[in-house]
N, C-alpha and C positions, 0 to 999 in steps of 0.2 A: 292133391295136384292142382286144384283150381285155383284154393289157395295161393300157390306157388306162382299162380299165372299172373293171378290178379296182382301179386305185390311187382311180379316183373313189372306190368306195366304200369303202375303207382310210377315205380321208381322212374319210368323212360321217362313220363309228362312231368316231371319236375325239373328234369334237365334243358337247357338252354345254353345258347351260344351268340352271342353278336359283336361282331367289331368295324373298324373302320379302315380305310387307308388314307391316308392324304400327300399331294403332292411336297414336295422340299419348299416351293414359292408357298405354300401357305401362310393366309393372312389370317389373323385370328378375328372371328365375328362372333358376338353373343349368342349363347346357346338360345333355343327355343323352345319353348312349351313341343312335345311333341306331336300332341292333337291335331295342332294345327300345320306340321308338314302334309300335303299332299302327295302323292303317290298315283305315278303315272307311267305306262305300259309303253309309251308313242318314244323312240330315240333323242327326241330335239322338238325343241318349243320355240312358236317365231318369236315369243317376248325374247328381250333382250337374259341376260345369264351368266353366273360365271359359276366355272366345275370348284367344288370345295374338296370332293372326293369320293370315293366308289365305298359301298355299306355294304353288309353282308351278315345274316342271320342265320342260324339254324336251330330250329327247336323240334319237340315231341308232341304230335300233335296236328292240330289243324293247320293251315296257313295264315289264321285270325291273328296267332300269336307271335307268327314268325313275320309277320307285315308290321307288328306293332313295334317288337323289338327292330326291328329295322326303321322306322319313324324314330324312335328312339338315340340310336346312332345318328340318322342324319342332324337330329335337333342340337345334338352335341357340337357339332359343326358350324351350325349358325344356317342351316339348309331351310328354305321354306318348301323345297319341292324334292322328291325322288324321280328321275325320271331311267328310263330302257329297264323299270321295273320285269324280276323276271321270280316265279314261284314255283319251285319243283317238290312235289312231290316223293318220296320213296320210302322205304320199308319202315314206317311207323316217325317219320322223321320229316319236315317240313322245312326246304332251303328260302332262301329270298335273298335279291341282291337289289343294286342298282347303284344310281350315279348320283350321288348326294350336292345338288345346286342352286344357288343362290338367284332368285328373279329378282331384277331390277328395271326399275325406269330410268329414262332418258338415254343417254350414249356413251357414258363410260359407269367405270362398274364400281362399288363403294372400297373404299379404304381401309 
């Protein structure tokens, strides 16, 4: 029976899930090393910004990996920052969302 247990749970931490949304005006920017997306709890950042689109993870496991796969998504995007990051928690299963966007300098936003 432990046996049994332990392949159960083998199998759950192998499985993963991540994708993206993006709005219809999407502009296409260079993907990103994923690394270097930050990942941020706070709704809204006073540097300047534009939304590229909302990411969303779900894996087995800790939230280590469902943060990563989610970096992962936004880098696809062209995102340097995650932001109204949100991490739940539930039966053996780790969600992660947030808002995949773009920081920029000065007063309008790149092309």
């Amino acid at each position: 029976m432990n046996k049994l247990a332990l392949a159960f749970v083998l199998f759950l931490t192998g499985c993963s899930y991540a994708t993206y949304y993006v709005p219809n005006e999407r502009l296409v920017y260079s993907p990103l090393l994923p690394a270097t997306v930050a990942i941020s709890a706070q709704q809204s950042v006073k540097q300047n910004y534009k939304v590229l689109g909302s990411v969303a993870a779900i894996s087995w496991g800790n939230g280590d990996e469902a943060r990563e796969l989610l970096q992962e998504q936004a880098a696809k995007l062209g995102a340097n920052l995650v932001i109204n990051f949100r991490l739940e928690h539930g039966f053996w299963r780790t969600s992660a969302s947030g808002l995949a966007v773009l920081l920029y300098q000065g007063d309008s936003a790149p092309q």
